[in-house]
C-alpha positions in Angstrom: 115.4 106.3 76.9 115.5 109.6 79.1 112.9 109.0 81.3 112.3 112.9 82.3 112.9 114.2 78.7 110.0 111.9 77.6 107.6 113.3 80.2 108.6 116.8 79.4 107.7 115.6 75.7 105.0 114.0 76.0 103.6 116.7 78.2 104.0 119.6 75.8 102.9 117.9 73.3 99.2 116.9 75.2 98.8 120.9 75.6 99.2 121.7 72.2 96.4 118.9 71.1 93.2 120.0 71.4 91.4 116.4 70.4 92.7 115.4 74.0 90.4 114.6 76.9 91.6 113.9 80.6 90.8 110.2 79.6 93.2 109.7 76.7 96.0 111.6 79.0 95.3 109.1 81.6 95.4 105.9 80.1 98.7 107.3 78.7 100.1 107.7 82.1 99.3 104.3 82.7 101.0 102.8 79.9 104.0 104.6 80.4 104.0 103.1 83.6 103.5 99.9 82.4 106.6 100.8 79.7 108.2 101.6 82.7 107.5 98.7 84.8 109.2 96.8 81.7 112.7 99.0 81.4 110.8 100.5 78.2 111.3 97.4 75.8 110.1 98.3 71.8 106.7 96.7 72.1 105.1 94.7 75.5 101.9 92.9 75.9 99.2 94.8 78.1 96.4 93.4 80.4 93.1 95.3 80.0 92.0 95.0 83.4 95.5 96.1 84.6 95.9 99.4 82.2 91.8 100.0 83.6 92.5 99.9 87.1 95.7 102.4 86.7 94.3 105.0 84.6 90.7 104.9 86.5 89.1 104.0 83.4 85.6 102.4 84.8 83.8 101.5 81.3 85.4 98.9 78.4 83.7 101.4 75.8 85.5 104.3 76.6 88.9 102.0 77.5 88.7 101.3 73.8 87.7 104.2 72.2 90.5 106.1 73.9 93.4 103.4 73.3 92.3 103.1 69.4 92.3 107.0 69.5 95.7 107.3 70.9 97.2 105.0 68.2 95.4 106.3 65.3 96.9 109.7 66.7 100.2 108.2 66.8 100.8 108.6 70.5 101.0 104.5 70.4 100.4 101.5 67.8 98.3 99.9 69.8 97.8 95.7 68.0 94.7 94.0 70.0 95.2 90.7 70.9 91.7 88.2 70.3 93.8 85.5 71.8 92.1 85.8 75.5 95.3 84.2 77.2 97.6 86.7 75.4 97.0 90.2 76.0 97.2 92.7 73.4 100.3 94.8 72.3 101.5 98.0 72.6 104.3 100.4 71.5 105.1 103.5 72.5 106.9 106.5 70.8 109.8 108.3 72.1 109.0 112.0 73.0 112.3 113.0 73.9 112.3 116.4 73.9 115.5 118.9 72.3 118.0 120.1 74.6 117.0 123.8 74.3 113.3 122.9 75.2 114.2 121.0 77.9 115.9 123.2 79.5 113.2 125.7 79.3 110.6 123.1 80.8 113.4 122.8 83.6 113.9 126.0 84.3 110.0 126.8 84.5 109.8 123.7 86.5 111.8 124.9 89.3 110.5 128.3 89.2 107.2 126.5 89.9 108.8 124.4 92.8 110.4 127.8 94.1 107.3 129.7 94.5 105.3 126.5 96.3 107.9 126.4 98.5 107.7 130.2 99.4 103.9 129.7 100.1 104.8 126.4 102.4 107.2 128.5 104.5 104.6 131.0 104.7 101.9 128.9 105.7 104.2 127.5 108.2 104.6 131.0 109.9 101.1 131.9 109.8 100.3 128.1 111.9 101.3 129.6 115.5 102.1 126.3 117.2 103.4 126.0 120.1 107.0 125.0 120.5 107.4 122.4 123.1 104.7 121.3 126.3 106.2 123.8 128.5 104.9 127.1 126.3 101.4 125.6 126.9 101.9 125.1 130.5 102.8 128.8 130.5 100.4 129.8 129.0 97.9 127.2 131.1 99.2 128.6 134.2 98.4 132.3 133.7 95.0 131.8 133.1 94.8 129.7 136.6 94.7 126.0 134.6 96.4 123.2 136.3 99.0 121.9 134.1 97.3 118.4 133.9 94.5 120.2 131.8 97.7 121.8 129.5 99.0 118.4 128.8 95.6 117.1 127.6 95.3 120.1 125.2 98.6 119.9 124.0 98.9 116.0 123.7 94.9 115.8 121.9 95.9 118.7 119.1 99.2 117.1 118.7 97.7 114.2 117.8 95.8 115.3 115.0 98.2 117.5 113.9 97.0 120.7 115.0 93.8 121.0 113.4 90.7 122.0 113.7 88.7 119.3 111.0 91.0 119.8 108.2 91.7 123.2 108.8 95.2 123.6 110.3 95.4 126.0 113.5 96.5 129.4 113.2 96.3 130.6 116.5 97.0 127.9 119.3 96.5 130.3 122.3 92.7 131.2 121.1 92.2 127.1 120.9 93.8 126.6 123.9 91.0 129.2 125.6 88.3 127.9 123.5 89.2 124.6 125.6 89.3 126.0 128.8 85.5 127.6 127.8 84.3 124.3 126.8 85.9 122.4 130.5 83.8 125.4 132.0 80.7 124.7 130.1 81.1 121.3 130.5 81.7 121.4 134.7 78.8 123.3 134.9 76.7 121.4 133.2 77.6 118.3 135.5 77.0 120.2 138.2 73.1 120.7 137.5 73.1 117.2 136.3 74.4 115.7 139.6 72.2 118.2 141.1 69.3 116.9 139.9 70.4 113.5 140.1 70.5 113.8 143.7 67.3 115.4 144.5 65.6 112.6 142.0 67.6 109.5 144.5 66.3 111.0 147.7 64.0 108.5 149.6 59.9 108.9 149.1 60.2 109.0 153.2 61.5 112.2 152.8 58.7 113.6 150.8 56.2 112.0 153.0 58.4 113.5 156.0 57.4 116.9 154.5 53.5 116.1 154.0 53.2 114.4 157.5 51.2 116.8 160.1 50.5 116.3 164.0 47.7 118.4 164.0 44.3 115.9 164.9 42.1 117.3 162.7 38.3 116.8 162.8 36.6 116.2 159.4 32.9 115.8 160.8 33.2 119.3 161.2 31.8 121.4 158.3 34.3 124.3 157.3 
């Protein structure tokens, strides 16, 4: 059984069948896989628990609705098993597809894989990242940043692979002053802090200092 000429069967004939939901396609993957697992014998025995948990089938109703579908539509013969220590069994059909078509499906194949990778390479491009450590201490340098500061920028967005979230970075040089804005912001505001920290420590004495007066006053007196 040619493994790729089945898929490129099988999948040609799921566009052409409109009584199809993503559903039936899935638990279809997932006994392939299963016929896979097995070296593709005639028939094999199937665990329903097993084919649920591979096709992301997360109610028995619909697991069963869909497998009976798929062998009444000849995609399968599909035998249940009552026999709870035997599972049921399951044969598949194979979709080989002609040599013509398949070379069409080939051919449109790597037409598709062509253009994804043009848009990868462009992508790439369009991600200005810097080359090595030293571009960033360059660039650190002439804007007066100590190269210390550089290697924490460069060594943090390596990291996480150069992104911001999960939006890759397209300009490193407008991060790299975005973090030099927030080390600013964030000196500054240390500054006030320990500022006011410091008046808030000093010693009551020094406030009473301030109040205390050597004048003798009189307080008989009326004013």
């Amino acid at each position: 059984m040619n493994y790729i000429k089945h898929l490129n069967g099988i999948f040609h004939q799921f566009s052409k069948d409109t009584r199809l939901n993503p559903t039936h396609i899935s638990l279809y993957i997932a006994l392939f896989q299963i016929w896979n697992y097995n070296r593709f014998p005639d028939e094999f025995y199937i665990n329903r628990e097993e084919v649920m948990k591979f096709s992301k089938i997360g109610s028995n109703t619909t697991y069963h609705r869909c497998i009976k579908e798929l062998s009444h539509w000849k995609y399968i013969i599909y035998s249940p098993s009552h026999n709870p220590f035997k599972g049921s069994k399951v044969k598949l059909f194979n979709f080989s597809t002609s040599d013509k078509q398949d070379l069409y499906l080939d051919s449109t194949i790597n037409e598709q894989a062509l253009v994804s990778n043009i848009n990868i390479n462009k992508h790439t491009i369009n991600i200005n990242k810097p080359l090595s450590l030293k571009k960033v201490f360059n660039f650190f340098k002439k804007k007066d940043w100590s190269e210390k500061e550089a290697e924490k920028f460069f060594n943090y967005y390596e990291s996480v692979g150069w992104k911001k979230g999960n939006n890759p970075i397209e300009n490193w040089q407008a991060a790299a002053e975005s973090w030099m804005l927030k080390i600013d912001e964030f000196t500054i505001s240390k500054r006030k802090e320990s500022k006011t920290n410091q008046n808030t420590d000093l010693p009551l004495d020094h406030f009473q200092d301030n109040l205390h007066t050597n004048q003798n006053k009189n307080y008989n007196e009326p004013l």
